[in-house]
KEMI-565994 format. One record per residue (C-alpha): x negated, y, z; residue in one letter. Coordinates in Angstrom, 2 decimals, always signed. Layout:
# KEMI-565994
@c1: X, c2: Y, c3: Z, code: a
...
# end
This chain:
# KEMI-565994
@c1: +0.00, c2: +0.00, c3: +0.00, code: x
@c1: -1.31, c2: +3.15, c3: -0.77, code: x
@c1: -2.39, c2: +5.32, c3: +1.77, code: x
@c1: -0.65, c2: +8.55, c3: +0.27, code: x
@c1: +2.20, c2: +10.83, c3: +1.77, code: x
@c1: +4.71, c2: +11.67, c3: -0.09, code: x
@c1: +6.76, c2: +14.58, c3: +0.99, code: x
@c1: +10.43, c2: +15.24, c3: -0.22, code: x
@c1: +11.41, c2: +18.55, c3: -1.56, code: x
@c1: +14.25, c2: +20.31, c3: -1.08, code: x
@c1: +15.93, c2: +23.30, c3: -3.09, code: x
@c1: +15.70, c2: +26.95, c3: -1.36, code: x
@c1: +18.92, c2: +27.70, c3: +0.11, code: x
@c1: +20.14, c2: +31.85, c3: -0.28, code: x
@c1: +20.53, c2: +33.36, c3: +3.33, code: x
@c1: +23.56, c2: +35.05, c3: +3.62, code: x
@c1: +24.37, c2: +38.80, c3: +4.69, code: x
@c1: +23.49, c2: +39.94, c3: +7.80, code: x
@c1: +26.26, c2: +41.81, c3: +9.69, code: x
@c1: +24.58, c2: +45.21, c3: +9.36, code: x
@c1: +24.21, c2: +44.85, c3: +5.37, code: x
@c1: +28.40, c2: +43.76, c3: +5.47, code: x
@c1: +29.29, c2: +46.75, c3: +7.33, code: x
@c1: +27.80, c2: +48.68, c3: +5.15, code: x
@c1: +28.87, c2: +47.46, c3: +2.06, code: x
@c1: +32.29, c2: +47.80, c3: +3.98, code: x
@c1: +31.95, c2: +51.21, c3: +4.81, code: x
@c1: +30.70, c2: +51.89, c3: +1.69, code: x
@c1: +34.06, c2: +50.47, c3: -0.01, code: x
@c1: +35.99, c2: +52.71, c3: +2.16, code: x
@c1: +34.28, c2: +55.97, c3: +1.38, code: x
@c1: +34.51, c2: +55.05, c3: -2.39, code: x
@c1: +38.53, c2: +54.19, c3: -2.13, code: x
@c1: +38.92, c2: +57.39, c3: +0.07, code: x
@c1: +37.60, c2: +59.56, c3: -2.28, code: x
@c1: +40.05, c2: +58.27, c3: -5.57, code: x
@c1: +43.35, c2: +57.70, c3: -3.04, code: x
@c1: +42.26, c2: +61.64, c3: -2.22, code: x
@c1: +41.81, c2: +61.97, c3: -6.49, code: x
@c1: +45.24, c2: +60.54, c3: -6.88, code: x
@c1: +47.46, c2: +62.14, c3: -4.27, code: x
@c1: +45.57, c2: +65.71, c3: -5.20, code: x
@c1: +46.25, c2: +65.40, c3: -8.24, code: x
@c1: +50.14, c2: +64.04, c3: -7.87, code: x
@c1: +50.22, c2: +67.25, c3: -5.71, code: x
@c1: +48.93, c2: +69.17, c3: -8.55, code: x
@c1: +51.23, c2: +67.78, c3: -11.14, code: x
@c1: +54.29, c2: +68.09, c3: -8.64, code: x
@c1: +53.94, c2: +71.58, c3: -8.23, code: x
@c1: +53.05, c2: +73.19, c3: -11.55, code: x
@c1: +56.29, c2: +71.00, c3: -12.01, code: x
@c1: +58.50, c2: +72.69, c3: -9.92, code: x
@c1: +56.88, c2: +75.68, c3: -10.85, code: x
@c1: +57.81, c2: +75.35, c3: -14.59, code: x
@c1: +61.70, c2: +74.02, c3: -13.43, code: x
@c1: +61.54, c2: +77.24, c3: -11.33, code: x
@c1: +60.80, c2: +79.61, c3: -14.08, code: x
@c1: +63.06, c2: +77.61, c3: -16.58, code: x
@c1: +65.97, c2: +78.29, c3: -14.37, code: x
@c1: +65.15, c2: +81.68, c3: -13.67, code: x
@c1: +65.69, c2: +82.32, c3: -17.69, code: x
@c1: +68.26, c2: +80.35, c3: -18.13, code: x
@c1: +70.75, c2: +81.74, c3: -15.46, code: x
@c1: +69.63, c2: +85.28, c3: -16.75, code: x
@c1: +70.25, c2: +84.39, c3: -20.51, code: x
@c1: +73.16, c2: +82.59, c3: -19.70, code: x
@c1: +74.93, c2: +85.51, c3: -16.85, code: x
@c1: +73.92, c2: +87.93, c3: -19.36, code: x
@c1: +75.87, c2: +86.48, c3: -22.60, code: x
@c1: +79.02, c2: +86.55, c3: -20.97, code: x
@c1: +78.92, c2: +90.05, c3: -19.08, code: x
@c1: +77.54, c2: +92.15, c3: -21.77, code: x
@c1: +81.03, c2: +90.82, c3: -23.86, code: x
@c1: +83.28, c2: +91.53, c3: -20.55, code: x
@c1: +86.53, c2: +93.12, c3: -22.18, code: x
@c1: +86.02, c2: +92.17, c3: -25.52, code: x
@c1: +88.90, c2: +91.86, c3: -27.87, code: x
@c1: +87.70, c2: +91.28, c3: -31.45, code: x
@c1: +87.96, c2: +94.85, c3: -32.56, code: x
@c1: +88.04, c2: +97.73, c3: -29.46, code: x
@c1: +87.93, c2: +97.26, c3: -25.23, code: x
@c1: +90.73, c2: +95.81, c3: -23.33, code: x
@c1: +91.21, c2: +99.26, c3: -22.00, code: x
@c1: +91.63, c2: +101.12, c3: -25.23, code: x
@c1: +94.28, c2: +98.18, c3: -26.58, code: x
@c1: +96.63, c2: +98.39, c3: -23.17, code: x
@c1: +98.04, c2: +94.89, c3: -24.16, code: x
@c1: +101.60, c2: +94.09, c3: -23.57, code: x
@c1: +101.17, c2: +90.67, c3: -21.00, code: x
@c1: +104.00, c2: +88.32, c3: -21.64, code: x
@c1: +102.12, c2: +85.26, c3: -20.44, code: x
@c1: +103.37, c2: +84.04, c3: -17.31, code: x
@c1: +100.87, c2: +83.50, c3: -15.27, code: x
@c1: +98.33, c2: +85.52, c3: -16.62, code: x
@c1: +94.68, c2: +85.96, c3: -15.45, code: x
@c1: +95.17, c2: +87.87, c3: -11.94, code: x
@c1: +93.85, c2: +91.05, c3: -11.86, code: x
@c1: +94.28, c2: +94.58, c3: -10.93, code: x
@c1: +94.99, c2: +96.11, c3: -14.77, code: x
@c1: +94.67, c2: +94.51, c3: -18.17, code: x
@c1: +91.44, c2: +96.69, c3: -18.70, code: x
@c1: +89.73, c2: +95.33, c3: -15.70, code: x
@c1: +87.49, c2: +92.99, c3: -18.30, code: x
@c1: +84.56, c2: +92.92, c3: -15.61, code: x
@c1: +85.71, c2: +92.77, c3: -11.41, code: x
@c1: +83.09, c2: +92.45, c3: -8.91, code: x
@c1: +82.93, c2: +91.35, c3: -5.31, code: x
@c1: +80.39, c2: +92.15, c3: -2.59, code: x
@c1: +79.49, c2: +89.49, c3: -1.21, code: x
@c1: +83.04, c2: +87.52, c3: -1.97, code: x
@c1: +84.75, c2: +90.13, c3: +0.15, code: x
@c1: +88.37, c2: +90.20, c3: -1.56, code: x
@c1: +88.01, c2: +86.85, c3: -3.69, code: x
@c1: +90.24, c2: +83.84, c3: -3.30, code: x
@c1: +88.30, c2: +81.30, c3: -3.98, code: x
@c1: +90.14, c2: +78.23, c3: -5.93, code: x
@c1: +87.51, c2: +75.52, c3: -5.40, code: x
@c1: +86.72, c2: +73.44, c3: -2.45, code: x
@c1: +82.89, c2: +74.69, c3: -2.73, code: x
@c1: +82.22, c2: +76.59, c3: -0.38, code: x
@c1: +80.87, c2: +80.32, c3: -1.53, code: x
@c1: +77.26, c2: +80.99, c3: +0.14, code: x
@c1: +77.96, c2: +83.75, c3: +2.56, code: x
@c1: +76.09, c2: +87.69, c3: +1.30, code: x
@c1: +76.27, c2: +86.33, c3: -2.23, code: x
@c1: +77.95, c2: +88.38, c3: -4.73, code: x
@c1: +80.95, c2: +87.29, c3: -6.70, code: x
@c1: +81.59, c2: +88.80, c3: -10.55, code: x
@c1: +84.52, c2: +87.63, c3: -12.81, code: x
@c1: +84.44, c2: +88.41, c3: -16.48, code: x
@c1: +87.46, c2: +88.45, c3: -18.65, code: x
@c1: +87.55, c2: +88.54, c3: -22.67, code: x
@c1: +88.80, c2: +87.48, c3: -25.99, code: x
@c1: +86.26, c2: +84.22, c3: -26.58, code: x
@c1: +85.54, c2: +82.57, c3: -30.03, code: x
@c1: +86.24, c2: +84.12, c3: -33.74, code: x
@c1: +89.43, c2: +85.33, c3: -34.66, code: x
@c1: +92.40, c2: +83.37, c3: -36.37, code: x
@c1: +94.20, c2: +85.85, c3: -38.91, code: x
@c1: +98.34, c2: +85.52, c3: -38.90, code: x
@c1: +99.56, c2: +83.72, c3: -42.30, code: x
@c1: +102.86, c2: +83.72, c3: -41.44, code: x
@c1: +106.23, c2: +84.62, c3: -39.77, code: x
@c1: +105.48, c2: +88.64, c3: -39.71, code: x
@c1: +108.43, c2: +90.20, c3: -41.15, code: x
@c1: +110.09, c2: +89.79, c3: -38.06, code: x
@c1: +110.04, c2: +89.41, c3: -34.13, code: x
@c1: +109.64, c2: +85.32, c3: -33.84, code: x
@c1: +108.75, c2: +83.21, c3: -30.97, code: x
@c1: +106.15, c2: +81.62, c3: -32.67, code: x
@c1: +103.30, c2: +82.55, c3: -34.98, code: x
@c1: +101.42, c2: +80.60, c3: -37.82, code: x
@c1: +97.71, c2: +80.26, c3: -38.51, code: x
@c1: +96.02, c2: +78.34, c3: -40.65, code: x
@c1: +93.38, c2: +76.30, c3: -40.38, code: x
@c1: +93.09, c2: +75.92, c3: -36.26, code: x
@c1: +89.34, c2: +75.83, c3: -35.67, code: x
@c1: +89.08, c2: +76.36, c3: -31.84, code: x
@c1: +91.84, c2: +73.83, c3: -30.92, code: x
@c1: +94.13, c2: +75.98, c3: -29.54, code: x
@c1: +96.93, c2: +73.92, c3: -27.46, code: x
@c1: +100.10, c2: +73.92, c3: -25.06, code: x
@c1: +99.58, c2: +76.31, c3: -21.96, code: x
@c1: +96.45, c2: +78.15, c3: -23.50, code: x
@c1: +96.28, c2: +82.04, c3: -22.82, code: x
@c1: +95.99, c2: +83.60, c3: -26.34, code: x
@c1: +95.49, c2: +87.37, c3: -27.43, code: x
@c1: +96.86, c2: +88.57, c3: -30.25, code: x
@c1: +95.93, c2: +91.80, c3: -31.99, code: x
@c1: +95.98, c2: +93.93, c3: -35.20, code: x
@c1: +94.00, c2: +96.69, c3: -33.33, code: x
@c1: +96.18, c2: +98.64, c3: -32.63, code: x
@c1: +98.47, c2: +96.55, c3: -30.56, code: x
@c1: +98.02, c2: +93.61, c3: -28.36, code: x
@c1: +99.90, c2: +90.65, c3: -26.91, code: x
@c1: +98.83, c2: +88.24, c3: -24.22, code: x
@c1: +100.67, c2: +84.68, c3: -24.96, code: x
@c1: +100.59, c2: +81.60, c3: -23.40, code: x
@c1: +101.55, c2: +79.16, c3: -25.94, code: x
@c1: +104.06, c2: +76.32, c3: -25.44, code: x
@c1: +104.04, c2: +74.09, c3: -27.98, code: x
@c1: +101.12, c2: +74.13, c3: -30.78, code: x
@c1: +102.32, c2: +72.06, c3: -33.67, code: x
@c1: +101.02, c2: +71.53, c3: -37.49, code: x
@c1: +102.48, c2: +70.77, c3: -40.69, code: x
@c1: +102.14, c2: +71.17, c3: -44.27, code: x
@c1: +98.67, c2: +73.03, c3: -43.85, code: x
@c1: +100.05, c2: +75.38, c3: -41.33, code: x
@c1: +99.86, c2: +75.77, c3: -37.52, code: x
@c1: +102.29, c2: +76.66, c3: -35.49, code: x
@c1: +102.31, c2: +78.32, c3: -32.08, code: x
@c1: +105.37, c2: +78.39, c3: -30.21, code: x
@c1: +105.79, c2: +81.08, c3: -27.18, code: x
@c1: +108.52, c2: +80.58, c3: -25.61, code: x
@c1: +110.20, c2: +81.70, c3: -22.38, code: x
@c1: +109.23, c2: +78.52, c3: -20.51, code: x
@c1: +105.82, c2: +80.09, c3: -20.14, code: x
@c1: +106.65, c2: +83.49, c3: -21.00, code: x
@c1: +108.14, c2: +86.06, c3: -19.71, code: x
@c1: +109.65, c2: +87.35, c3: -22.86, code: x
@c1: +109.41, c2: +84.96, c3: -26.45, code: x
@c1: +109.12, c2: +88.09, c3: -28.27, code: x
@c1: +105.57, c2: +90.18, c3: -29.13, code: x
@c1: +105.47, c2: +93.82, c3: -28.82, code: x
@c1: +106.00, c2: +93.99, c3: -33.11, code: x
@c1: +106.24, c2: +92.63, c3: -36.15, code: x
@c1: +102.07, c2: +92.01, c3: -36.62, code: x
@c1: +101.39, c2: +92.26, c3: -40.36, code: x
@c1: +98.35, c2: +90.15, c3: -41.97, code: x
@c1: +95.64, c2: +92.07, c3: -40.46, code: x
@c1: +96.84, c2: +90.39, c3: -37.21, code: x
@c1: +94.21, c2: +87.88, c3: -34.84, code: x
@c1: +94.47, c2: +85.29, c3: -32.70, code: x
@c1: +91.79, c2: +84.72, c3: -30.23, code: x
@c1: +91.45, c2: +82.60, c3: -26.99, code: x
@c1: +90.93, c2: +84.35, c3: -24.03, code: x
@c1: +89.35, c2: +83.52, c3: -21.32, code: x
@c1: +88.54, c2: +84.56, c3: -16.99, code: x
@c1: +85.24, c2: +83.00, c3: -15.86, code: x
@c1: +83.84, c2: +83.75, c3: -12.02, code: x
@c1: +80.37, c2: +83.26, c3: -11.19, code: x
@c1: +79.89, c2: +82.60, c3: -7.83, code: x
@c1: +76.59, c2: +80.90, c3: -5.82, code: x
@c1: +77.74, c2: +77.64, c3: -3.64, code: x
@c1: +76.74, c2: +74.73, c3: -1.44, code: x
@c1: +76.02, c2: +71.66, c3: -3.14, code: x
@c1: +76.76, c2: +68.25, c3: -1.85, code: x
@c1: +72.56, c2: +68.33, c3: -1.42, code: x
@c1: +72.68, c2: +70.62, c3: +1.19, code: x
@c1: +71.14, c2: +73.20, c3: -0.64, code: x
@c1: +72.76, c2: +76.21, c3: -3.02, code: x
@c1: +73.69, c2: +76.06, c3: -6.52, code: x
@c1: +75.42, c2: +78.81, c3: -9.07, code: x
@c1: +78.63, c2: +77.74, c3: -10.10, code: x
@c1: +81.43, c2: +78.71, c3: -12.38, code: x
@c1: +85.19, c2: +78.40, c3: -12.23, code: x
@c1: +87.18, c2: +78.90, c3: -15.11, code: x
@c1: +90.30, c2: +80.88, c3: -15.22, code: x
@c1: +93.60, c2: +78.71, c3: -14.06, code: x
@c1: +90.96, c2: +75.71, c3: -12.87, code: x
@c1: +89.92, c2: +74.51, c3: -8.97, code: x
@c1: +87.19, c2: +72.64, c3: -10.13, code: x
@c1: +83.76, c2: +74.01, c3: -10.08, code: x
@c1: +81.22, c2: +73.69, c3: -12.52, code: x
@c1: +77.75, c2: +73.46, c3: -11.09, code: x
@c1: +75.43, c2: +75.62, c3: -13.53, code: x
@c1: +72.04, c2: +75.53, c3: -12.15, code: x
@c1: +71.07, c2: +73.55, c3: -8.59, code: x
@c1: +68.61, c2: +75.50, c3: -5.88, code: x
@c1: +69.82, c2: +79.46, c3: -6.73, code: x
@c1: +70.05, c2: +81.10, c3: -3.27, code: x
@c1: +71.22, c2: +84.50, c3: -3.63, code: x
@c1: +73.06, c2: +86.58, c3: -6.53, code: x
@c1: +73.07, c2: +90.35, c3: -6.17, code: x
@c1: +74.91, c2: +92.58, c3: -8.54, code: x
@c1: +74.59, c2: +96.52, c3: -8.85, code: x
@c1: +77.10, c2: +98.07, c3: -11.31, code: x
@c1: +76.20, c2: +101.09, c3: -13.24, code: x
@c1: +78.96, c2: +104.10, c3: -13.06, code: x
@c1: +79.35, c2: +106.65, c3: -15.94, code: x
@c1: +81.21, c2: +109.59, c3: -14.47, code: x
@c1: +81.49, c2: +112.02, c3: -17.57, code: x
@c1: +82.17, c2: +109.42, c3: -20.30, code: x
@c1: +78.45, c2: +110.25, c3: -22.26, code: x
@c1: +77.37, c2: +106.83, c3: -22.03, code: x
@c1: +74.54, c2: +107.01, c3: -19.40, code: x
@c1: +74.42, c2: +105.81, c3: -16.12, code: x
@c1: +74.71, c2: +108.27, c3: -13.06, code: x
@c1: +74.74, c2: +105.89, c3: -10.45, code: x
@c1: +74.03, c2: +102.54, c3: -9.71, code: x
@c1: +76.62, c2: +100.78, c3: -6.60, code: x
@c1: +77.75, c2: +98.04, c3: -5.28, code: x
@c1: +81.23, c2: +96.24, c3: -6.32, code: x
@c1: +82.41, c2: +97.72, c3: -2.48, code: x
@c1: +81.55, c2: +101.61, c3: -3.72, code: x
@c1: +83.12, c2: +101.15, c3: -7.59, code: x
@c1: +85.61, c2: +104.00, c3: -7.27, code: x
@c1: +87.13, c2: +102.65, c3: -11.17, code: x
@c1: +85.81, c2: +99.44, c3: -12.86, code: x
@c1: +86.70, c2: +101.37, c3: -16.11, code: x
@c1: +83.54, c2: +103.69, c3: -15.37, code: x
@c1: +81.53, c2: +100.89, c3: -15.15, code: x
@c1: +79.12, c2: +100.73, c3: -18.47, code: x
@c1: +76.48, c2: +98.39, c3: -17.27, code: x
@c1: +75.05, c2: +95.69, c3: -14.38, code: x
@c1: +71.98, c2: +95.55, c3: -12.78, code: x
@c1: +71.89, c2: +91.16, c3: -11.94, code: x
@c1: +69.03, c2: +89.96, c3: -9.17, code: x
@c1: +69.17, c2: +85.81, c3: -9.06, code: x
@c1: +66.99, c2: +84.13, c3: -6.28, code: x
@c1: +65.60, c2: +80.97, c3: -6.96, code: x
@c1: +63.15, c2: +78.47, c3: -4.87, code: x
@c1: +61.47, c2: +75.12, c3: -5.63, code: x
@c1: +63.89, c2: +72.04, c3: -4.59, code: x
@c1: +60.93, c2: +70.62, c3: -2.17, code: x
@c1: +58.30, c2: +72.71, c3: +0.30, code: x
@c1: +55.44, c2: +72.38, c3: -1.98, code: x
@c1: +53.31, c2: +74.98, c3: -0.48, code: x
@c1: +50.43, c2: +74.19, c3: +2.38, code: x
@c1: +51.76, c2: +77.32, c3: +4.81, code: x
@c1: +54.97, c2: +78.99, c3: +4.67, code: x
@c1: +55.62, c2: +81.46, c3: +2.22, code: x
@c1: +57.22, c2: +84.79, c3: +2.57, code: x
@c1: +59.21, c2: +86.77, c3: -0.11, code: x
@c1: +61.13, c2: +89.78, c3: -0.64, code: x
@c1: +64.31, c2: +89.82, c3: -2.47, code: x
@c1: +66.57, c2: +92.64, c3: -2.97, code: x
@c1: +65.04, c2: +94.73, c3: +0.43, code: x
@c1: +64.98, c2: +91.41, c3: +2.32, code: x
@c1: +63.53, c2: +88.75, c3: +3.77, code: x
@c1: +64.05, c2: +85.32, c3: +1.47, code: x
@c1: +62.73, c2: +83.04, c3: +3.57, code: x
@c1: +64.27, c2: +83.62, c3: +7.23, code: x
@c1: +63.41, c2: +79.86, c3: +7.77, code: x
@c1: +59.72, c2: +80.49, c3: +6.93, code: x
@c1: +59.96, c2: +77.00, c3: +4.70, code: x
@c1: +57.36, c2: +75.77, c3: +2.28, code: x
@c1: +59.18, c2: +76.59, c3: -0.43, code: x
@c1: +57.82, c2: +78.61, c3: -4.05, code: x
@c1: +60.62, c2: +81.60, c3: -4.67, code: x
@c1: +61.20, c2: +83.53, c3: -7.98, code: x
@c1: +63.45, c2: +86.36, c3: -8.79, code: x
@c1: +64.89, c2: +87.59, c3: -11.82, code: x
@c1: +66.34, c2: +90.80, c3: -12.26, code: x
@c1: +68.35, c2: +91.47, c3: -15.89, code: x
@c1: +69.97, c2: +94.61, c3: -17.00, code: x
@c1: +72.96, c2: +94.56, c3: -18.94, code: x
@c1: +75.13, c2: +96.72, c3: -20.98, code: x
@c1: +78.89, c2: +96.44, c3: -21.77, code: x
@c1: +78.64, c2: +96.56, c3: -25.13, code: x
@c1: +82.55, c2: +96.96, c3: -25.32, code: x
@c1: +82.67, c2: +100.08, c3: -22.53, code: x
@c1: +79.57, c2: +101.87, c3: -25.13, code: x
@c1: +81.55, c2: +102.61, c3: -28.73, code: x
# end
């Protein structure tokens, strides 16, 4: 037997991580995942508010575009004011108000306005109602030799029906209806106003073809609680008790109303709805809307000034925007 050794090898085995090495590899994870969970939620902040901020400014035009479309036509009637055509109301249940030429009536802050709706009118938030012909005109075709209880158009474009309020008006005269039957036949439409919701089924003449037939129509803007919580502007139309939410997190609407004493067509003063001493001297409104962010977005709390006042009473963290519109009458400036 030989008299060498032999000696088995045996493979290197890796040693394993100490405990000092795995806590820092551990805390080196956590610093890394810190810093892009702080990445991430900055920039979610980031997006979050420059996206409230644009919804903020969107709503801001949009309730100015929108307030200012319908008060610059207040008393419109196709051809001169409300005032200057002193309709003849046969309509039974006409648009409530305190004279025909009353196209624009405002409230300060609701004081004097019946609400209809079951939302709830913010309290030191004004309240305007604008009344006017709406749409194109519908010219007479027929039955105008005589006094009828019914007129004819032809075609019928803006659908009048049963129980609408309708003006009618050659421009020199003027006739609030309500219709009570609208029927059509052989090309030509037929509107009915009779006694059942009239006062009288007779107009105030025989209207010749220059004649028109408009809708008319008595819209209130008003600011109101949400079911949210928060405060939204809202519009009710004339004859309705529902609500129509316009645009959500509005939370004040001021109106000034610009008086023209001596009939040249400027301004002398600008007032309140409470110090209007005739709404037929009224040539122009001065609108301030209040707006804030649906969420506190800010770090601190952010004051603001609206209208001489303190917006933010609460001291929340919410972003705030006002818009401030002036608008002429265009019907209370020919």
């Amino acid at each position: 037997m030989s008299g060498r050794m032999y000696h088995r090898s045996y493979p290197l085995q890796q040693a394993g991580f100490s405990l000092v090495e795995l806590l820092i590899a551990m805390l080196l994870s956590l610093i890394v995942s810190a810093v892009v969970l702080q990445i991430f939620v900055s920039s979610s902040q980031t997006y979050r508010v420059r996206e409230q901020v644009a919804l903020l400014a969107e709503n801001g035009r949009y309730a100015t575009e929108l307030l200012q479309r319908d008060l610059r036509m207040a008393g419109y009637s196709g051809c001169r004011t409300l005032a200057g055509l002193s309709p003849n109301v046969i309509a039974k249940n006409p648009p409530a108000f305190s004279g025909f030429a009353d196209g624009l009536q405002g409230f300060e802050s609701g004081s004097g306005w019946t609400n209809p709706t079951t939302i709830t009118q913010l309290a030191g938030t004004d309240v305007v109602v604008v009344r006017r012909a709406t749409g194109l005109a519908v010219p007479f075709i027929g039955n105008m030799a005589a006094l009828n209880a019914n007129i004819q158009i032809a075609p019928n474009p803006y659908g009048f029906a049963a129980n609408d309020v309708l003006l009618v008006t050659d421009c020199e005269a003027a006739d609030l209806i309500r219709a009570s039957n609208v029927s059509q036949g052989s090309g030509v439409v037929t509107i009915a106003h009779a006694m059942s919701t009239n006062i009288d089924n007779r107009l105030s003449k025989a209207y010749q073809e220059n004649t028109m037939v408009m809708s008319f129509s008595a819209n209130t803007y008003f600011i109101g609680e949400n079911a949210e919580g928060g405060s939204s502007l809202y519009m009710v139309q004339f004859e309705s008790t529902d609500a129509l939410e316009l645009i959500p997190d509005v939370q004040d609407l001021q109106i000034q109303y610009a008086i023209d004493k001596d009939d040249n067509h400027v301004p002398d003063e600008y007032v309140d709805a409470s110090a209007v001493p005739d709404w037929q001297e009224v040539i122009g409104v001065n609108i301030g809307i209040l707006l804030r962010t649906a969420d506190n977005i800010t770090v601190g709390s952010q004051p603001f000034t609206f209208n001489g006042a303190d917006a933010n009473p609460s001291s929340d963290r919410r972003l705030r925007s006002s818009n401030w519109v002036a608008i002429a009458l265009r019907n209370r400036l020919n």
